[in-house]
N, C-alpha and C positions, 0 to 999 in steps of 0.2 A: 727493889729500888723504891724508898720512897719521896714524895715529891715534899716541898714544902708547901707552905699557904700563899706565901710569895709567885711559885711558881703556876700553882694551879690558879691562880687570880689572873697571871699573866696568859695563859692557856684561854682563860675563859675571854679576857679580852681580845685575843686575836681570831677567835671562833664567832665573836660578837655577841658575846653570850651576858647578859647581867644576873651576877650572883648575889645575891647577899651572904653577909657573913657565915650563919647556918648551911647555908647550902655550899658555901668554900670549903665546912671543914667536912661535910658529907664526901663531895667531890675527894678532897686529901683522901680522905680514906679510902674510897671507891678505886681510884685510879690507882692508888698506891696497892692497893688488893690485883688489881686489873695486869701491872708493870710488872709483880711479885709471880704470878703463874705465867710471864711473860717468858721472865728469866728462868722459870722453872723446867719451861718446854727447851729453852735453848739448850738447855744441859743434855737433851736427850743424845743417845750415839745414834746418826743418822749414815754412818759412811757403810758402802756399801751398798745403798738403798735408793733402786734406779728412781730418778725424777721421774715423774708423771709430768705429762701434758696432754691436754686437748684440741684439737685445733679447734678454730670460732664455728668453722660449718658444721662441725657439730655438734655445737651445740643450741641452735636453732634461731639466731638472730634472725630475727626479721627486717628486708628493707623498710625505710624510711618511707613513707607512699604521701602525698598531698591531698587534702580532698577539701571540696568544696564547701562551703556552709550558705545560707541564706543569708538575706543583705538583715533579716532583724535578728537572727542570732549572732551575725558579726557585731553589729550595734548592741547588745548588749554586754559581748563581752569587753569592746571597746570603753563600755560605760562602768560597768564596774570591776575593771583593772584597776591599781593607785595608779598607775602612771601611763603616761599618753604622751606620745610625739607624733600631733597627726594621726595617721588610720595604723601607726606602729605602737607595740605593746613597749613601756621604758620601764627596763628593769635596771636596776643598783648593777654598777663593775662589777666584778670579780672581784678585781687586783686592785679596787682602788682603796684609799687611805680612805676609812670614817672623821678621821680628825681634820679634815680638810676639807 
């Protein structure tokens, strides 16, 4: 499958990615290489072939745990974070529109 220039442009803007032209038709080719051994594995005969699974424990997550820091490593990183709401870190949505 491959992609156009159109397409991988539009790719690159939704990733928030800035291409320039060279690097779009790099990308064309890359991904178009990338989608081609994509389709190539889908052709394989998989019937017959018990699915595998692992369950999460184990494979070794670890809890989440809190810990404490001092008041001048907090102030540092409070300091050079971009962005600051108060003593909270303000990072970019997710889900939100750039163009807006």
């Amino acid at each position: 499958m491959k992609l156009s220039k159109d397409e991988v442009a539009h790719l690159a803007e939704l990733a928030r990615l800035k291409l320039d032209e060279s690097q779009i038709d790099k990308m064309t080719a890359e991904v178009g290489s990338i989608l081609e051994y994509v389709e190539s594995i889908q052709k394989v005969d998989v019937a017959g072939v018990e699915p595998f699974s692992m369950p999460a424990k184990s494979q070794g997550f670890r809890p989440d745990e809190a810990f404490d820091c001092d008041d001048l490593t907090r102030e540092l990183i409070l300091e050079n974070f971009p962005g600051r709401a108060g003593d909270l870190l303000a990072a970019p949505g997710v889900f939100s529109n750039p163009k807006n």
